[in-house]
C-alpha positions as CSV (number, residue, x, y, z in Angstrom):
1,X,-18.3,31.1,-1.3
2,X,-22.0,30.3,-0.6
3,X,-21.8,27.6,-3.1
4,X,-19.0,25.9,-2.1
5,X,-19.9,25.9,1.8
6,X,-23.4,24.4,0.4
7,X,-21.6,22.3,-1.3
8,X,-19.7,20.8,1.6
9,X,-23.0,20.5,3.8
10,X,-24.4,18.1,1.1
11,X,-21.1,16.2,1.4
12,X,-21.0,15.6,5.1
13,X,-24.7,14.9,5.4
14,X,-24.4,12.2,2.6
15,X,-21.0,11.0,4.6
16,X,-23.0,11.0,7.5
17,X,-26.0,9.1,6.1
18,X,-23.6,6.8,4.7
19,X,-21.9,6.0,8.3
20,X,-25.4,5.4,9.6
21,X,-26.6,2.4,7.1
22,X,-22.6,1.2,7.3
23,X,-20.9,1.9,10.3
24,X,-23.4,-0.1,12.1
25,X,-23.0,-3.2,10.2
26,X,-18.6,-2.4,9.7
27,X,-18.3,-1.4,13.5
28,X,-20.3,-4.5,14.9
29,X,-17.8,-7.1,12.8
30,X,-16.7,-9.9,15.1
31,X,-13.5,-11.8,14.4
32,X,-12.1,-14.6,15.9
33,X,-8.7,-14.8,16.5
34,X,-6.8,-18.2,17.1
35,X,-2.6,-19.1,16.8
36,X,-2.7,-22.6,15.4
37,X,0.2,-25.2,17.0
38,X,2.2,-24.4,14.0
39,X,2.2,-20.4,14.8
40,X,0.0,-19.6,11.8
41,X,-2.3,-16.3,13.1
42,X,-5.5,-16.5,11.8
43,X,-8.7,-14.7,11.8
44,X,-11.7,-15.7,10.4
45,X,-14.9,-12.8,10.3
46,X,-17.8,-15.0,9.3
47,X,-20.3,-13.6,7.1
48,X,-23.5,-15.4,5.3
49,X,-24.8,-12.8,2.8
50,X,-23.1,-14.1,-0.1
51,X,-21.9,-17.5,-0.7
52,X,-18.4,-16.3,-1.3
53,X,-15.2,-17.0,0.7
54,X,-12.5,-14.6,0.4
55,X,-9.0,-15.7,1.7
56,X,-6.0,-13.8,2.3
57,X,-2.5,-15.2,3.5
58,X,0.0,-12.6,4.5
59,X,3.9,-13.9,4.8
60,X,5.9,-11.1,6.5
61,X,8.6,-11.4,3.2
62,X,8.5,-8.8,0.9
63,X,11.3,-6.1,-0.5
64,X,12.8,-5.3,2.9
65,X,13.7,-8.9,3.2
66,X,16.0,-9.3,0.2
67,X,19.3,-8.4,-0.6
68,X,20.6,-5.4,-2.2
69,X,21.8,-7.6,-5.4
70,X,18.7,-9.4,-5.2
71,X,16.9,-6.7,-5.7
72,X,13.4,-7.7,-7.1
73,X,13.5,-11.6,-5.0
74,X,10.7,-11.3,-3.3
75,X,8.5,-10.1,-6.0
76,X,10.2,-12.8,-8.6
77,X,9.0,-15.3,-6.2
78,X,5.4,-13.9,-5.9
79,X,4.7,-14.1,-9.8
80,X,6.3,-17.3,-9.9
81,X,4.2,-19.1,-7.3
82,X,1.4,-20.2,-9.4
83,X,3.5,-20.9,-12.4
84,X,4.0,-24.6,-11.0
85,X,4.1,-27.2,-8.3
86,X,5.1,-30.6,-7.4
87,X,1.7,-31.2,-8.8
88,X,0.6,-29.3,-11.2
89,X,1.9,-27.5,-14.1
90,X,1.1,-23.5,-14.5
91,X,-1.2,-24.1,-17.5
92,X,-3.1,-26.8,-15.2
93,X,-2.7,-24.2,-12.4
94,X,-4.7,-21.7,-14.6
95,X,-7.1,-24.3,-16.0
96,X,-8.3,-25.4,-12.7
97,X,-8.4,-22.1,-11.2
98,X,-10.5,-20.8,-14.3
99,X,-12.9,-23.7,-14.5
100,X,-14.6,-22.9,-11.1
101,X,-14.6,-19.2,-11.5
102,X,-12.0,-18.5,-8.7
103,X,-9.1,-16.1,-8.6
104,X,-5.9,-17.1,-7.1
105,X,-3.5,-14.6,-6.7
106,X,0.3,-13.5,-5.5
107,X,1.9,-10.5,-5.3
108,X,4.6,-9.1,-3.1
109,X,4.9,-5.1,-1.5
110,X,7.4,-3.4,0.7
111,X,6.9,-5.9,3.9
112,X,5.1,-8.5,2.9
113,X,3.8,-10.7,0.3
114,X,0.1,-12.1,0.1
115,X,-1.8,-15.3,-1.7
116,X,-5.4,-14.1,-1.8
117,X,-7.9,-17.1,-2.9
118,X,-11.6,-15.7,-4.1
119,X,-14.2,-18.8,-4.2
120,X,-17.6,-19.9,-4.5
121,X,-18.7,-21.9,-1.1
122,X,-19.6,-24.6,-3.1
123,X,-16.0,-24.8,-4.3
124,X,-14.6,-23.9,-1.1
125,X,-12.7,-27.5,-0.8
126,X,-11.1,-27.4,-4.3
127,X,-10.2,-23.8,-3.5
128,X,-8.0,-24.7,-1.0
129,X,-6.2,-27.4,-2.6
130,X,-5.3,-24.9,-5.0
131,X,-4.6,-22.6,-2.7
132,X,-2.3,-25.0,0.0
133,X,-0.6,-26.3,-3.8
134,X,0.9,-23.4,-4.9
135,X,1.7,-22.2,-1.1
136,X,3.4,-25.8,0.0
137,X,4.4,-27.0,-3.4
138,X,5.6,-24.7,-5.7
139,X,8.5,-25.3,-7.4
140,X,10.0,-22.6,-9.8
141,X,10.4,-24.2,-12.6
142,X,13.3,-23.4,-14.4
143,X,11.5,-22.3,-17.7
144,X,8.8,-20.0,-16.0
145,X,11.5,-18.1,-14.1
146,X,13.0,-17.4,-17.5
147,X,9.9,-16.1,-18.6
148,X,8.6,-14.7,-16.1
149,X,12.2,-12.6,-15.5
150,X,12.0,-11.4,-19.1
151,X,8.4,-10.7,-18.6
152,X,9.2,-7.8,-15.8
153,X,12.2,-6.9,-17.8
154,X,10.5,-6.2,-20.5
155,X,7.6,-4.1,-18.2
156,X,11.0,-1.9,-16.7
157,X,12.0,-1.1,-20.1
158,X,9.1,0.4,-20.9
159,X,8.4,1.7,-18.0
160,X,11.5,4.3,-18.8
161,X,9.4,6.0,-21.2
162,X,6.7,7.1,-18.2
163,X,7.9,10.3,-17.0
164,X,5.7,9.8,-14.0
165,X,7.7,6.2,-13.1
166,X,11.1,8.1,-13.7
167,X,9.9,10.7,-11.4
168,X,9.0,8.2,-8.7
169,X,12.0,6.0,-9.3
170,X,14.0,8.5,-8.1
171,X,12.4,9.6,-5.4
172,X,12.1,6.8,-3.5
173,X,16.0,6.1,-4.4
174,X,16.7,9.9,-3.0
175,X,14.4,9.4,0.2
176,X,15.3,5.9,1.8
177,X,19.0,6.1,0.4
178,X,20.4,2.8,0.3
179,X,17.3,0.7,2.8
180,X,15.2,-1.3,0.6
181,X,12.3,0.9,0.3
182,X,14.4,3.1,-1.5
183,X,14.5,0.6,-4.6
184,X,11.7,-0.2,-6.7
185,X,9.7,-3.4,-5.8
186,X,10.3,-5.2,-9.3
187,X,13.9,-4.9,-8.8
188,X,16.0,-3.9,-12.2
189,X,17.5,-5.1,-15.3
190,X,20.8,-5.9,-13.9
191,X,19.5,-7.7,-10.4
192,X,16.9,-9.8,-11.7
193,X,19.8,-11.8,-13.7
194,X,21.5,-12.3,-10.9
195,X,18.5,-14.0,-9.4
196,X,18.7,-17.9,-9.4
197,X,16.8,-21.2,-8.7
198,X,18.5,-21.4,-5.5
199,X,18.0,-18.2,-4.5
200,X,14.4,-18.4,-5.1
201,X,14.0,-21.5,-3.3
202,X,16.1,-20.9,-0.1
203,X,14.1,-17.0,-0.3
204,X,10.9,-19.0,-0.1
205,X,12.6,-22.1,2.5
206,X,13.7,-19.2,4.6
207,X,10.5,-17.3,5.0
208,X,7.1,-18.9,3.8
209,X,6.6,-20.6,7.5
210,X,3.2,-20.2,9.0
211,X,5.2,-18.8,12.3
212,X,6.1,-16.2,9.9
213,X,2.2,-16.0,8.3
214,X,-1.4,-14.3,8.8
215,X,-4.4,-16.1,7.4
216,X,-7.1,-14.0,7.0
217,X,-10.4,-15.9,6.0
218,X,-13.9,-13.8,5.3
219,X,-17.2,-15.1,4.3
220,X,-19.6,-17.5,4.1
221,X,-17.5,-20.0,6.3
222,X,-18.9,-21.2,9.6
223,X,-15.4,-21.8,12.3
224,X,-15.9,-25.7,11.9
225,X,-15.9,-25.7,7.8
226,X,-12.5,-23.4,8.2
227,X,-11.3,-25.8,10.8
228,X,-11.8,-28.6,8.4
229,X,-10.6,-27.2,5.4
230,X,-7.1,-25.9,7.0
231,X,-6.8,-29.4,8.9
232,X,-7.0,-31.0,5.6
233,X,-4.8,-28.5,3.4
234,X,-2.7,-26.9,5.4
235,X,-2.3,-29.5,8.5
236,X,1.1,-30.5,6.9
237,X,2.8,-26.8,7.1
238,X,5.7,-27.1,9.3
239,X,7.2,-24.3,11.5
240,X,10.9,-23.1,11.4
241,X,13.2,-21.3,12.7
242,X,13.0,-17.7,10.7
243,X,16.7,-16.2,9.8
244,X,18.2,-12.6,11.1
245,X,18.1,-10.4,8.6
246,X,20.3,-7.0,8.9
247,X,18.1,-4.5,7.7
248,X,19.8,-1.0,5.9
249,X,19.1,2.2,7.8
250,X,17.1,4.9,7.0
251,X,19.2,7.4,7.1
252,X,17.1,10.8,7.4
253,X,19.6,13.2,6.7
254,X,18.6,16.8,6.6
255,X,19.4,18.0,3.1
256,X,17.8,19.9,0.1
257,X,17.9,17.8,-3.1
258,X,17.2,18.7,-6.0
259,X,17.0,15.8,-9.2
260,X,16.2,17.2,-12.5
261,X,15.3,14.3,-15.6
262,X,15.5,16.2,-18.9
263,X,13.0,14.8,-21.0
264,X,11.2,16.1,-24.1
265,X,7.5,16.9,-22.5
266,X,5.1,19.2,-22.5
267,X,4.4,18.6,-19.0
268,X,6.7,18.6,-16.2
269,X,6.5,15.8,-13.8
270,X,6.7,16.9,-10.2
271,X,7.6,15.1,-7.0
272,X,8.6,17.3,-4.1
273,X,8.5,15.3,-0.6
274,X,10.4,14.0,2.4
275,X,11.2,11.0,4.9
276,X,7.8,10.2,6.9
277,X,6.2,8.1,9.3
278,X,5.9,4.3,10.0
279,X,2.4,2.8,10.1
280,X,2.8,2.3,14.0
281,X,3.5,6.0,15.0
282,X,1.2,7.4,17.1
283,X,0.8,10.9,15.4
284,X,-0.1,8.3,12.0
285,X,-4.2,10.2,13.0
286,X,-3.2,13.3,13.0
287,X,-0.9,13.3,10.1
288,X,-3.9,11.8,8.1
289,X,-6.5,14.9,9.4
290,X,-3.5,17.3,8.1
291,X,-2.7,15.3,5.3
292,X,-6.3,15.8,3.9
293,X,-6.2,18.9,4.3
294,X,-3.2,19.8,3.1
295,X,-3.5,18.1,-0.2
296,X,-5.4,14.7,0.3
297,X,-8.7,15.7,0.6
298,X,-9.5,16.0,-3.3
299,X,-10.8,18.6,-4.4
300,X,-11.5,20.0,-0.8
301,X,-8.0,20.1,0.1
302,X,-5.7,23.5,0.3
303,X,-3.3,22.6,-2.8
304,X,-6.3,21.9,-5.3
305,X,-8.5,24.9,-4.4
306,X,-5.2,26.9,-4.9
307,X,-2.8,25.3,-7.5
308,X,-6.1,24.1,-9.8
309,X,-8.8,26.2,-8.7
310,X,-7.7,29.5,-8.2
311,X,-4.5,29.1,-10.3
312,X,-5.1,27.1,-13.4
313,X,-2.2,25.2,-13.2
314,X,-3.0,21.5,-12.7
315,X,-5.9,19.2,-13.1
316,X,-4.7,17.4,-10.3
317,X,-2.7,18.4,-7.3
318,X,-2.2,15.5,-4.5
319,X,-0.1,14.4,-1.4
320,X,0.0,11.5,0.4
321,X,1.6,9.7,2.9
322,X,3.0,6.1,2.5
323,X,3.4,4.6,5.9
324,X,5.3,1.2,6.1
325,X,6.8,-0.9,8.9
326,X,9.7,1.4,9.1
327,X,9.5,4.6,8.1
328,X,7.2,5.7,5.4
329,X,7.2,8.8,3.1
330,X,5.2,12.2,2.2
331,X,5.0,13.5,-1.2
332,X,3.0,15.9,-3.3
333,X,2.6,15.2,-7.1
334,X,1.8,17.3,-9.5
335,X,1.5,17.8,-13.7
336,X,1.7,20.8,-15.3
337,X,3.1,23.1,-17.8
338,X,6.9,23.0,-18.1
339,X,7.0,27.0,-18.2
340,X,4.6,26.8,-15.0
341,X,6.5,24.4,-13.1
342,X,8.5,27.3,-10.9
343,X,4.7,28.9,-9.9
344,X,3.2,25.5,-9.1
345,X,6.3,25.0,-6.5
346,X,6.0,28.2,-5.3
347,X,2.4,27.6,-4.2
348,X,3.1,24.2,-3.0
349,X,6.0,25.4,-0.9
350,X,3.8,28.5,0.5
351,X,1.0,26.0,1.1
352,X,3.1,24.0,3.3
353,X,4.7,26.7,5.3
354,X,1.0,27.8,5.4
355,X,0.4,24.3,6.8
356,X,3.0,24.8,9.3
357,X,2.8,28.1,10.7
358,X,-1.4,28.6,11.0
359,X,-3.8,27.0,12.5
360,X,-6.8,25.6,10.9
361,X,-10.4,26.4,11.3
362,X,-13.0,24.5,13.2
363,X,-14.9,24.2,10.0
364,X,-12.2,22.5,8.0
365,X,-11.3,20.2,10.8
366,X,-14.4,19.2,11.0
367,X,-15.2,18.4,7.3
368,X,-11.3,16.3,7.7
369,X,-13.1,14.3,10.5
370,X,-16.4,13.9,9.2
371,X,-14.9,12.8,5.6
372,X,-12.3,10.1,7.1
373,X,-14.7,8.8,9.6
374,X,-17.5,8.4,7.1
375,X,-15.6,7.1,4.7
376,X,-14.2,4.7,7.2
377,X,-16.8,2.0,6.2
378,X,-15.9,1.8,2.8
379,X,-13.2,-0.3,3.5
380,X,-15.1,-3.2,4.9
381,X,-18.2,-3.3,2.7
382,X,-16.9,-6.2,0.7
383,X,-15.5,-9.7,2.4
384,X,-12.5,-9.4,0.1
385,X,-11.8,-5.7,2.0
386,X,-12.9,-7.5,5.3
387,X,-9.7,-10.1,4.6
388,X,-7.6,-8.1,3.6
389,X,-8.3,-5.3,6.3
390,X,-7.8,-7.8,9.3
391,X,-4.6,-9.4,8.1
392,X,-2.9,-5.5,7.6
393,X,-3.8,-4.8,10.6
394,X,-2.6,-7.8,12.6
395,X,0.4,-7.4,10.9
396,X,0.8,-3.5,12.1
397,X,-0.2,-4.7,15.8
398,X,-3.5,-2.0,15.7
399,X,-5.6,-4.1,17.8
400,X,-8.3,-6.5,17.8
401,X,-10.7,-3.3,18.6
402,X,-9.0,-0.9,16.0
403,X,-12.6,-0.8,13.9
404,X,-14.4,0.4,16.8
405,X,-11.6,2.7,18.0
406,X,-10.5,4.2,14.7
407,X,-13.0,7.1,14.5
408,X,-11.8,8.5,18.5
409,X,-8.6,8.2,17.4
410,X,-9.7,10.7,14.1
411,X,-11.8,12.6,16.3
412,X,-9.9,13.3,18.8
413,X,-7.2,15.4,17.0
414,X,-7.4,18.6,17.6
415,X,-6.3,21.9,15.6
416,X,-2.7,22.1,17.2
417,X,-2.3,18.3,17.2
418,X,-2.7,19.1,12.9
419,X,0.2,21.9,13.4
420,X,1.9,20.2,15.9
421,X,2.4,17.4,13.3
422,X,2.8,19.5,10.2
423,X,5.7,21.5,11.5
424,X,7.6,18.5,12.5
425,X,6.9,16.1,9.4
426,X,6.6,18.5,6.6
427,X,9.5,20.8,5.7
428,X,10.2,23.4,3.5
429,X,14.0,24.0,3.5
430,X,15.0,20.2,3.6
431,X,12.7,18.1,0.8
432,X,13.5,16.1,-2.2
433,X,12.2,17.4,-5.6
434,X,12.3,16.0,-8.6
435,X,11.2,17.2,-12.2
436,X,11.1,15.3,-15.1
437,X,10.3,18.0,-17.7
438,X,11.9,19.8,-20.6
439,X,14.2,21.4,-18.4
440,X,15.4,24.2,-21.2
441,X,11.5,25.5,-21.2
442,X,10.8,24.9,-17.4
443,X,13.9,26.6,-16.5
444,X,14.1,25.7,-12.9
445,X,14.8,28.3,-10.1
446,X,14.9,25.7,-7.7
């Protein structure tokens, strides 16, 4: 006991220490703000210790913007803008990209998809055109849709031997019901050969507007020289009018479910979880204090002193929660023995409860706090985390002041504001759990 409290000293003196050299230089970042006559946001956080420019541009299109039979659009689109433009073929895309050393990247999520651009300063200009090609020009070639379909296709199909991607397929599917988040991001088999041309092109018509964008510029970049640059490249992007999309409810129904994958393992796969929170609740600090102490804190949280620790069950035990633009999701995961599996959900289950029905000590709130505030920093100490950072949280409305804010609004929870949350977002009679396991040898009570 000694050991481990010694332990935890050392920990939030070295957090602490860390917070000191970092926060100073993370808390005092200034960004500039401006809305360009097109509507394009962007901010631009100017610093001159490397000469690297980090670029990220957020269109608000992602998975909840497509259609049910278009399942996997938005991400189709992401791969596929690089893979040709009215200028430039995807091989010359790659070629140029790869002859400055620059990355130039797509990739679409849940809300939103991003282009991120990583360049020398020096090859700032032919960044951009690069960049403001494959964003204004692109043309989804015919060919590299057929490839790039049977590409993800092929990635599904092998996905279905991962017990863990089974496990998380359904959950999702169980959780969100029939909105969008409850389908998995690539789409599947059957939707992506629905997807056509047309659909690609009126998907990217429809929504890649800068009224509809975030540019997020870090680096060595001085306001004029990013003044210049989007003047030149991006001074042509017209505005639109964006369409009405009828998002699917989240249902939230209060029910038990229970999904058990038969599979020949050694290990059961275990998901047990819930509907959860959007990214703009208010209680979002609090349910990050309990969720670290619940199960996110590593090896200091409740779940892996018990289920690993004092049990032997698991080498890892872990929740989480996934917080979106609409409502978001809580999960624990965990691997271990199929004739184990029933013990391992009794502790998690009695952990939970625990969660909600006792409060916790002063000392463990504290280490919570001192571990989310310190760690705080980590998330700005690079200018690609910088441009990223700043265009999430434009696009979640936290604030031009939510850096300097963030660790009140940690430390300011309190121990019933961390039951207060816990009894009303985690439940024990109404969850979703799934088990991918040999289900003969687990032999599931539950």
């Amino acid at each position: 006991m000694k050991s481990e409290k010694f332990k935890r000293l050392v920990l939030i003196s070295l957090l602490y220490a860390i917070v000191c050299l970092l926060s100073v230089n993370a808390l005092a970042l200034e960004t500039t703000r401006t809305i360009t006559p097109n509507g394009l946001t962007v901010l631009h956080s100017e610093n001159h210790n490397l000469p690297i420019v980090m670029v990220t541009l957020l269109v608000k299109a992602g998975q909840r913007h497509e259609a049910k039979e278009k399942a996997g659009l938005a991400n189709l689109s992401a791969k596929l803008l690089g893979e040709g433009t009215k200028n430039r073929s995807s091989r010359e895309i790659s070629e140029e990209i790869d002859f400055i050393g620059a990355s130039l990247d797509a990739s679409a999520g849940n809300d939103f998809t991003t282009i991120t651009l990583s360049v020398l300063k020096k090859d700032l200009d032919k960044g951009f055109e690069l960049f403001s090609d494959i964003l204004l020009n692109t043309t989804f070639p015919q060919a590299e849709i057929d490839r790039k379909r049977e590409e993800i296709k092929g990635s599904l199909r092998q996905q279905e031997e991962d017990p863990s991607f089974l496990a998380g397929r359904a959950f999702k599917k169980e959780v969100f019901g029939k909105h969008p988040y409850g389908r998995l991001i690539q789409g599947s088999t059957d939707t992506l050969d629905t997807i056509t041309q047309d659909d690609l092109v009126t998907f990217y018509s429809d929504f890649f507007l800068p009224n509809n964008a975030i540019l997020s510029v870090a680096g060595d970049l001085t306001s004029d020289e990013l003044n210049a640059v989007m003047k030149k490249y991006l001074g042509v992007w017209k505005k639109a009018d964006l369409p009405l999309i009828p998002y699917g409810d989240i249902a939230g129904e209060k029910a038990k479910k229970i999904i058990k994958i038969d599979k020949e393992l050694t290990q059961a796969n275990i998901i047990l979880g819930n509907l959860g929170i959007s990214r703009d609740n208010p209680d979002y600090y609090a349910v990050s204090v309990m969720n670290y102490l619940l199960g996110g804190g590593g090896f200091s949280s409740r779940l892996m002193q018990s289920v690993r620790d004092k049990m032997g069950l698991a080498y890892d035990v872990h929740s989480f929660f996934s917080a979106y633009k609409e409502r978001g999701s809580f999960q624990i995961g965990v691997q271990t023995k199929n004739e184990s599996a029933n013990v391992a959900l009794d502790e998690i289950l009695r952990q939970i409860e625990r969660m909600r029905s006792e409060m916790v000590s002063d000392e463990e709130l504290s280490d919570a706090k001192a571990y989310l505030t310190g760690s705080f920093s980590r998330r700005l100490d690079t200018s690609r985390k910088i441009a990223d950072f700043f265009a999430s949280v434009e696009f979640y409305g936290l604030g031009a002041d939510y850096i300097s804010k963030y660790p009140s609004f940690i430390n300011s929870v309190t121990k019933e504001d961390v039951l207060r949350v816990a009894k009303k977002y985690l439940d024990t009679e109404h969850y979703v759990l799934v088990v991918v396991a040999n289900q003969e040898k687990a032999m599931l009570k539950y």
